[in-house]
C-alpha positions in Angstrom: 0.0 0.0 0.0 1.6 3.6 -1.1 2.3 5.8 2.4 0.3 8.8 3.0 0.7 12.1 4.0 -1.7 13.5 5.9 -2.2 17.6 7.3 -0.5 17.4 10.5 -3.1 19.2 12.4 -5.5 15.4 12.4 -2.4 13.4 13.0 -2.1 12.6 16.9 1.3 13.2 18.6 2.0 9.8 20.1 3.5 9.1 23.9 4.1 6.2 25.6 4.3 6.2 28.7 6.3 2.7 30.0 7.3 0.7 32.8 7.0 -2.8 32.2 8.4 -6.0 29.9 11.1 -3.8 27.0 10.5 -6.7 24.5 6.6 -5.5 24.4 7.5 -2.1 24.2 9.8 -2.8 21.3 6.6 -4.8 19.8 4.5 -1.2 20.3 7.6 0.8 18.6 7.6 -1.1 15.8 4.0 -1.1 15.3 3.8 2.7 15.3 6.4 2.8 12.7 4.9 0.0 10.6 1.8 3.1 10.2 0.5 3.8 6.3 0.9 7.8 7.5 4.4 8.6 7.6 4.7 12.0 9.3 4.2 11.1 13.0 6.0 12.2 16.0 6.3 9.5 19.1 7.5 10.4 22.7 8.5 7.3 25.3 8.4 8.8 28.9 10.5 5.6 31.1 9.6 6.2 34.4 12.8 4.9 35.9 12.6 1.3 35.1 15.3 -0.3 35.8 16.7 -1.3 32.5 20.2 0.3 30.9 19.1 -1.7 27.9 16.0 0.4 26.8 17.8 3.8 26.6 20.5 2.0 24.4 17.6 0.6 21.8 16.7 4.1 21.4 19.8 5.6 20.9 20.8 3.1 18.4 17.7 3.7 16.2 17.9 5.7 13.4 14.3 7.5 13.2 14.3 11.0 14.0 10.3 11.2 14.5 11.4 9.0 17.7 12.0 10.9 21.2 13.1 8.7 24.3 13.1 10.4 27.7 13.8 9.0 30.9 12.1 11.2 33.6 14.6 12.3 36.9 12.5 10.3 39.2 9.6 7.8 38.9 6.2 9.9 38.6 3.9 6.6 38.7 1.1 5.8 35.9 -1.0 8.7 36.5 1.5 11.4 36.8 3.1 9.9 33.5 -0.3 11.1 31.5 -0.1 14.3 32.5 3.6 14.8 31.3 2.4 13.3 28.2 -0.1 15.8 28.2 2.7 18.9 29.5 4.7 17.7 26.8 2.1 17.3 23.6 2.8 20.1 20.9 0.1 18.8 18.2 -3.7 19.7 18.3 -4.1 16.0 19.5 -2.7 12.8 21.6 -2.8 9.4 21.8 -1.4 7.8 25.2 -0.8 4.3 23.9 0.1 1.7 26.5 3.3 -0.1 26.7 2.3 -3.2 25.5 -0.5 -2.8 23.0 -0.6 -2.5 19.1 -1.5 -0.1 16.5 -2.6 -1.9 13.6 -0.9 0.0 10.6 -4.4 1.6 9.4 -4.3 3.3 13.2 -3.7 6.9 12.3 -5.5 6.9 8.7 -8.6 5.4 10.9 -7.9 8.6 13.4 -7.5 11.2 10.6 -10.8 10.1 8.5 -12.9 10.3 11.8 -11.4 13.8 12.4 -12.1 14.8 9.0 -16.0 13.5 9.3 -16.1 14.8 13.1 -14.0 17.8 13.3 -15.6 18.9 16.8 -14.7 15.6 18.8 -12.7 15.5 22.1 -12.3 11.9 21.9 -11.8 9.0 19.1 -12.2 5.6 19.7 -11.1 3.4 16.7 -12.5 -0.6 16.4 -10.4 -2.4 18.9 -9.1 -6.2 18.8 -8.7 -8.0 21.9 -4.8 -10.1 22.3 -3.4 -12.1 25.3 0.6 -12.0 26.9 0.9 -13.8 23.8 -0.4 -11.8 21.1 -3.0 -14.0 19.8 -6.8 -13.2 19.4 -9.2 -13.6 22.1 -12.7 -12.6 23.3 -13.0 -12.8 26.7 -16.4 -12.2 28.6 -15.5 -8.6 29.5 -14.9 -7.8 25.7 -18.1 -9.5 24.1 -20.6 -7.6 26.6 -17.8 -4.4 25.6 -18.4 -5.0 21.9 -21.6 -6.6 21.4 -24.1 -5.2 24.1 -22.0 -1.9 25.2 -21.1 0.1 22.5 -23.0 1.8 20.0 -24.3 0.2 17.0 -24.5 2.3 13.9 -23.5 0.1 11.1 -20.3 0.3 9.5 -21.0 4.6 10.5 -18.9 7.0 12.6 -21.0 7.0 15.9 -20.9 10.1 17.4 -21.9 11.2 21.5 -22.6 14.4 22.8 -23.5 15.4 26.4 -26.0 13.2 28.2 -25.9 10.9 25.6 -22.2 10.5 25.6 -22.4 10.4 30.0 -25.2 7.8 29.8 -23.8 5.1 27.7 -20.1 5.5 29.2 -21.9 5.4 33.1 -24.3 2.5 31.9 -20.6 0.4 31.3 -17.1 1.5 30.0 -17.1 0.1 26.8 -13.7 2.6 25.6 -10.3 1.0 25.5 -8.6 3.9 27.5 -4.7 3.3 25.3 -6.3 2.8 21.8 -8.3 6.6 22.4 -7.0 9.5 20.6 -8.1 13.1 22.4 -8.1 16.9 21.5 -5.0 18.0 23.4 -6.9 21.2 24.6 -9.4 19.2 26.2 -7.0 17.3 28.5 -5.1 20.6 29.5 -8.7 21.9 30.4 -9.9 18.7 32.1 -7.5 16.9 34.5 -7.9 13.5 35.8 -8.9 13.2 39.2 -7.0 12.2 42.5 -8.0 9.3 44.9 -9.4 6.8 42.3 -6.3 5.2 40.2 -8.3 2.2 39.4 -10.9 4.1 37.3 -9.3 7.2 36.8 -9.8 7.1 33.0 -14.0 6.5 33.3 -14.3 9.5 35.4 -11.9 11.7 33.1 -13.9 10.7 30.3 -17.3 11.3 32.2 -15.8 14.7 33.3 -15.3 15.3 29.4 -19.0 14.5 28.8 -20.3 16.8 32.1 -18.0 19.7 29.8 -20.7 18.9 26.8 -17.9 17.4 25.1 -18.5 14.4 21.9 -16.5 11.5 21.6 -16.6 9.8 18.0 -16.5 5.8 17.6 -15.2 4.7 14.3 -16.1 1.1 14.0 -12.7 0.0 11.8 -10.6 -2.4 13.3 -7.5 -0.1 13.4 -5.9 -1.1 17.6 -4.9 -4.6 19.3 -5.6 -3.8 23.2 -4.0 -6.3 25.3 -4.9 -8.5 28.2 -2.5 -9.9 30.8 -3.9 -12.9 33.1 -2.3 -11.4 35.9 -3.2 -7.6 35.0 -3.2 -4.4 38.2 -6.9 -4.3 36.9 -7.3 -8.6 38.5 -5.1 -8.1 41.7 -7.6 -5.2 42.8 -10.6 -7.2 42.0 -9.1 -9.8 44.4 -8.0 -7.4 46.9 -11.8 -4.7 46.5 -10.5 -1.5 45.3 -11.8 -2.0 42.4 -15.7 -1.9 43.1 -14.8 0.4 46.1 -13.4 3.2 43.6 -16.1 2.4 40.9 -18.9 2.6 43.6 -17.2 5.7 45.1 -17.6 7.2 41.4 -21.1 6.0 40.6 -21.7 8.0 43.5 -20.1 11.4 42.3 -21.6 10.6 39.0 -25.3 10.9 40.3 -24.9 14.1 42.5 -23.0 16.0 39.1 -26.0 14.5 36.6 -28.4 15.6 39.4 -26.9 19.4 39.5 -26.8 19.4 35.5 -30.5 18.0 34.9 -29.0 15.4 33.3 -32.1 12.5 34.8 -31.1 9.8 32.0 -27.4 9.4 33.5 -28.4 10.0 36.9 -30.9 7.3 36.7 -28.1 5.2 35.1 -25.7 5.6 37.4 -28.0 5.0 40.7 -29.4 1.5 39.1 -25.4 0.6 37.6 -26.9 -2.7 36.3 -23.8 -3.5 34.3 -21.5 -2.7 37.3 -23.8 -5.0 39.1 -23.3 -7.2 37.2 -19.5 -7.2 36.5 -19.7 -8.1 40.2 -21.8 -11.3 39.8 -19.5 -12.3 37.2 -16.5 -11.6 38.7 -17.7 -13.4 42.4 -16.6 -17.1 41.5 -13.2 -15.6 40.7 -13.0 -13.4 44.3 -14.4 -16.2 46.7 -11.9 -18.9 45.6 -8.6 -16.4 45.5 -9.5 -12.8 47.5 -9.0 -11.7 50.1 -11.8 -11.2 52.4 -11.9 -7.4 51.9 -12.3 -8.1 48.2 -15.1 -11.2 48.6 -16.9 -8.3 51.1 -16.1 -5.5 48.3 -17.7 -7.6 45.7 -20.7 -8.3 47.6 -20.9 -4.9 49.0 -20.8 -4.2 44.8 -23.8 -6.3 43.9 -26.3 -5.7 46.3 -26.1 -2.8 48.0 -28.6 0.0 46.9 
């Protein structure tokens, strides 16, 4: 296929933020630079790992649109975005994770959804789901993501505004937080929030909806997210911080849809069926290996009001 060139102002200034396995960062690397679009500028923030051998894979490339920067002290996950975010030039970002894949149609996929939906604050291209070991998978998470969550519109651009956009992301998170692209502006004007680490990129993206802003779905497979069997995301189902934090924001979801008018999301967000049921799902796992503030969590989750 020829390479493109596309008006920089649609292109998204790629960072990566890392701290994990270098041999799947290397995987990422390559398949940014594998990309039909040419002109795009990448940005690796190491947060300290403690690895001499990643700074010297960068220096001995020879790609100039590559920048590898190794921060003075470890900033931790969420601090990482937002030096991303102080660092971003172009009108827009993508904060790709570590260990996931753009497919090399990624930033053409981006760039025709801009050109359709020149007003949106966040893209979300089709995603593919991959294991540790890169092959395809569809776990229960990812079918009720895909098939039940996320809107259906044909082989369309689906675009969310407002309430709309705040209702379907409260009634379950069916965005892939590393494969989204975002207006720059908007994420310098909206911050994430402190005290919930585990779903700090819902509310973020609910916060973008309470602003009025739109998010655009193009349904094109164009991303491969992937899943680790022993992922942050399991140990704090085990452990209950994650249903604490997501019941903490269900919470502060209703009192801001309350204060905005907003009675479809509020409503959504007091009955969370889909959270609810997460929990159900997800109780076989916590009574046979959590611990008992995770099996109380998880209860906690499904049943009370």
């Amino acid at each position: 296929m020829a390479r493109a060139s596309t008006p920089p102002s649609v292109i998204p200034e790629i960072f990566v933020p890392f701290w994990g396995d270098p041999a799947l960062l290397y995987e990422t690397i390559e398949s940014v630079r594998r990309q039909h679009i040419v002109d795009w500028r990448m940005t690796i923030l190491d947060d300290c790992y403690p690895d001499d051998s990643v700074a010297a894979h960068f220096a001995a490339l020879d790609d100039d649109r590559i920048v590898y920067v190794r921060n003075e002290h470890n900033l931790g996950i969420t601090e990482n975005y937002r030096e991303a975010i102080r660092r971003a030039q172009g009108d827009y970002i993508t904060i790709l994770g570590c260990d996931d894949l753009l497919h090399p149609n990624y930033l053409d996929t981006i760039s025709r959804t801009l050109h359709v939906v020149p007003d949106a604050d966040v893209i979300q291209p089709g995603v593919q789901v991959i294991d540790e070991h890169g092959s395809l998978v569809r776990p229960l998470a990812d079918r009720v993501k895909q098939g039940l969550l996320a809107p259906r519109g044909g082989e369309g651009i689906a675009v969310l505004s407002g309430q709309a956009m705040a209702t379907s992301l409260i009634r379950g998170d069916w965005l892939y937080w590393p494969s989204l692209t975002f207006k720059t502006e908007t994420l310098r004007r909206i911050d994430f929030r402190d005290g919930l680490p585990i779903i700090q990129d819902l509310a973020l993206l609910m916060d973008i909806a309470f602003d009025g802003g739109t998010l655009a779905f193009n349904p094109e497979a164009a991303f491969s997210y992937r899943r680790h069997a022993g992922s942050a995301s399991q140990k704090t189902l085990l452990d209950g911080r994650r249903f604490r934090d997501e019941r903490t924001y269900y919470a502060e979801a209703v009192r801001i849809a309350d204060r905005q008018g907003w009675s479809r999301t509020r409503r959504t967000a007091r009955v969370r069926l889909m959270s609810r049921l997460h929990g159900v799902s997800e109780l076989p796992m916590v009574l046979r290996r959590g611990t008992s503030a995770g099996i109380q969590s998880t209860l906690s989750h499904i049943f009370a009001p």
